[in-house]
N, C-alpha and C positions, 0 to 999 in steps of 0.2 A: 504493500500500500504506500500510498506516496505523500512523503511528508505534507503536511498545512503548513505554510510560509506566508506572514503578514511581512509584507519589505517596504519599508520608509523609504524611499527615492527621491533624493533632491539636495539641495546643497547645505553646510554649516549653519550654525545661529541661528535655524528657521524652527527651534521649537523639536524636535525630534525625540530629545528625553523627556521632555513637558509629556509628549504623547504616548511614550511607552511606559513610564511611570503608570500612567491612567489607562491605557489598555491591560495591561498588566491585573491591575485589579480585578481582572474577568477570572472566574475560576477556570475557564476554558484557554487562559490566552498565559506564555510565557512569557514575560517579558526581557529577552536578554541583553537587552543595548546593544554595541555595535560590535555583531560577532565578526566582521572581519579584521577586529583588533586582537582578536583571543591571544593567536600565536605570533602574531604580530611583533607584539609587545606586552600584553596584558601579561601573560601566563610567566614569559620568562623574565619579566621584570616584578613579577609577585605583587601586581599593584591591586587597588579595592575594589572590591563586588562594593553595592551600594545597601549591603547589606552590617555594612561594617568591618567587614573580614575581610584581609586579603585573599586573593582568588585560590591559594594553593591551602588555605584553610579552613576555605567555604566549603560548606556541608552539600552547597548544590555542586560547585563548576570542579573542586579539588576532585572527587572520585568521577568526576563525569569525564573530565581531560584526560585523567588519569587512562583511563580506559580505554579510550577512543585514539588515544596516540599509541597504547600499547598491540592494539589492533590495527597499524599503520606498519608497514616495513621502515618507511623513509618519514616521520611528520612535518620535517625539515622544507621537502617538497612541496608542502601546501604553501607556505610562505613563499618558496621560490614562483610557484605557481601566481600567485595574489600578484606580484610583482606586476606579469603579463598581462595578466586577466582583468584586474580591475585598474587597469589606466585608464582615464576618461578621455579617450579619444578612438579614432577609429583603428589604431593599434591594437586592441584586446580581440578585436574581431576579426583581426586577417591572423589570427593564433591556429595553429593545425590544428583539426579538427581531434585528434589523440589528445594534445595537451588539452583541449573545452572539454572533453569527457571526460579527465583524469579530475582537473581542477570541480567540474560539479560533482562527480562522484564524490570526492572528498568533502565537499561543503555539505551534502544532504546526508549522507554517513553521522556530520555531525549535529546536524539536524534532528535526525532521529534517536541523536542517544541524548539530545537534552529532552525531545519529548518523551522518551521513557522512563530519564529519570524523573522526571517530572510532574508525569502523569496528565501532562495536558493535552487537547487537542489542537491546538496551535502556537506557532514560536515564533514572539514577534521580532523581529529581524532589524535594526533602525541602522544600519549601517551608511544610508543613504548613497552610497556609491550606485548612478543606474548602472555603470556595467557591471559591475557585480549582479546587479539583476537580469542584465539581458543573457549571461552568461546562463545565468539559472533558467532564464523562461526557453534560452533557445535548446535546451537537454531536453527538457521535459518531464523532469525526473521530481520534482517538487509541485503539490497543488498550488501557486504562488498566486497571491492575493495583493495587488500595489499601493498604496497610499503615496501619491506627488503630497508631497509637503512643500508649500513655497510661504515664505516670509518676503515681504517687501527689501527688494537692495537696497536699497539707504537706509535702510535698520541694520543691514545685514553688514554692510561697509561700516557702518557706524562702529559696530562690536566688534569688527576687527580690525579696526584702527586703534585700539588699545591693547596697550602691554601686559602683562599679568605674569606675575611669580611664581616659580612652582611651589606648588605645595599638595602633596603628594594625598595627605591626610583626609584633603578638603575638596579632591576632586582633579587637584591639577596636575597632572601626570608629570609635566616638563613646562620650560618656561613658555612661554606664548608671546610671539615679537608682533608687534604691529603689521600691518597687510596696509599697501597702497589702495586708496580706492578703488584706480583704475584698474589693479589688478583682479580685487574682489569683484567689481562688475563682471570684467568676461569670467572668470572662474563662475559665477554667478550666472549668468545666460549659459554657456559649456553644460554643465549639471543640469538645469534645468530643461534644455532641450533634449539631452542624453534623456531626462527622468522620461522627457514625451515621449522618446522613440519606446521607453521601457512599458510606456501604457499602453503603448497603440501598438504592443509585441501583443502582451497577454488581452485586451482586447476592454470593451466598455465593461463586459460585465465581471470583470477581476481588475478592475481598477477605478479609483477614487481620486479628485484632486483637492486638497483639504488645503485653505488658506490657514499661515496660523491666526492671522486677526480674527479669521471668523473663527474658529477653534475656541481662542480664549472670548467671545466676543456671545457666542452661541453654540458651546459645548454639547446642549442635548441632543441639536441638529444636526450637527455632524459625526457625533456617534452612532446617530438614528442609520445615514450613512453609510458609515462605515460597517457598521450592521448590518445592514442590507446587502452589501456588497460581499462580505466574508458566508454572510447567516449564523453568527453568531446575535444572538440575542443581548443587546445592551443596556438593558433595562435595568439592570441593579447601577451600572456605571450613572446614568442616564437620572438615578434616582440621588447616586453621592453627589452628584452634581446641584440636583435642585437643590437641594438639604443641606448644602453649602459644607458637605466633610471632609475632610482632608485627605491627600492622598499618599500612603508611604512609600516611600521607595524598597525594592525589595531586593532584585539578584542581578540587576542593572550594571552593563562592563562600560569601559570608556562612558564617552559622552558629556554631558554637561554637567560642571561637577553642583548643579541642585539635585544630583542623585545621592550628595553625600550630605545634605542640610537638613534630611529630615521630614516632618512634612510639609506638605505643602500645598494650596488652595490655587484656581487657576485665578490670573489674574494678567492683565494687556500689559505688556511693556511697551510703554510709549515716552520713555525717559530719551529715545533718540530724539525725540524732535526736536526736544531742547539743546541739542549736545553738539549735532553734525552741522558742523560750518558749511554756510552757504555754497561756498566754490567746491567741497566736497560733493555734497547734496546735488548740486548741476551737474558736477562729471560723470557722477552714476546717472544719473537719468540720460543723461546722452548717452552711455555706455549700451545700459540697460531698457532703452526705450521700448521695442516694440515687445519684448516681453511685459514689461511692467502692463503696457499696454493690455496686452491680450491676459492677463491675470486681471487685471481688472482694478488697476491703481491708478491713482490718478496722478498727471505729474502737474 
């Protein structure tokens, strides 16, 4: 039977742990953050589940890794593989067709043993690389379900035109250097239009496009959604929501380190508007226009 895969596709800073935090909460949904950091760096750098623990001492990912590498000849390979695979460009896709079925192979292998240990019926994926996704949808070897997650680029320039210190503790794996605007715009349209081809792979009815404004904006409505989309039933989610309850973070890797603060209520960050200087704010809309455009922003 072929893994369930809920895949977040789309670019940084757009809300991705916001939203596996809170799918997550589904008794049917696991929420792993971004498993294409596992062997990356997560595992061999011993850094935090958002559970508290580090990952070789976590009760879910320590024996689930544990296992799934000892059942691997090479695990080395996967990483060497990721290298190819998930470039975001059209490099990933002229990859011979042996390496795409090595590389899925291995990814839904590990898929299936977080769902068993698990005991869920889906693993959410928020990795947001699409090609990591097209990779996956073009095997065929995973039921995969897409969520396009997009946040406006001048929020998104905005947060990464700030520095930030490691702090390992707290969420921040390695230090974080500032991104030029100009850069984060096309990085910003690249992902976004890769995330399109990734929708318009698996087709309208395995794919969703979730703004996060409307997310944090109109939470009910877009789990309603995304519910529809998976058929998972989102109704308990749907209820923490009205009832204004918090949501905890549970076995969440990488990601945004509000995985490691505990809980936490949804709420609009709109502290960019204040922040992104003018001439920043104009380069990304020239950058970024006819997306921002067709999302549905106004410039």
């Amino acid at each position: 039977m072929k893994p369930k895969v809920i895949y977040v596709a789309g670019y940084g800073r757009s809300g991705s742990t916001l939203l596996d935090i809170v799918l997550g909460h589904h008794p049917q949904i696991f929420g792993a953050g971004e498993i294409s950091t596992i062997l990356r760096h997560v595992w061999p750098n011993n850094e935090f589940c958002a559970c508290g623990d580090r990952v070789k001492s976590c009760d879910i990912w320590a024996p689930l890794i544990e296992n799934w590498a000892a059942n691997r000849d090479n695990p080395g390979q996967f990483v060497r593989l990721q290298q190819k695979m998930e470039t975001v460009s059209p490099l990933s896709a002229w990859a011979s067709r042996r390496l795409k079925e090595t590389y899925s192979s291995l990814s839904v292998d590990l898929y299936r043993s977080i769902l068993q240990r698990t005991n869920c019926d889906y693993v959410l994926d928020a990795s947001k690389n699409p090609s990591r996704g097209l990779r996956l949808a073009e095997a065929g070897s995973a039921e995969l379900f897409v969520i396009h997650l997009i946040r406006d680029a001048r929020a998104v320039a905005s947060s990464m035109s700030k520095a930030l210190k490691r702090n390992a503790q707290s969420g921040l794996q390695k230090e974080i250097k500032p991104r030029p605007a100009a850069w984060t715009a096309m990085r910003w349209m690249q992902y976004n239009y890769y995330s399109e081809r990734l929708a318009k792979k698996v087709g309208p009815q395995r794919s969703v496009r979730v703004r996060y404004e409307d997310f944090v904006a109109s939470p009910g409505e877009q789990l309603e959604r995304i519910g529809k989309m998976t058929g998972v039933d989102t109704d308990n989610l749907v209820e923490m929501v009205r009832s204004e309850q918090a949501f905890v973070p549970q076995h969440q890797v990488a990601g945004n380190r509000i995985r490691m603060g505990g809980p936490l209520k949804l709420r609009n960050d709109i502290t960019w508007k204040g922040e992104i200087p003018d001439s920043m704010k104009r380069q990304v809309e020239i950058i970024a226009a006819p997306l921002l455009r067709r999302y549905g922003y106004e410039i």
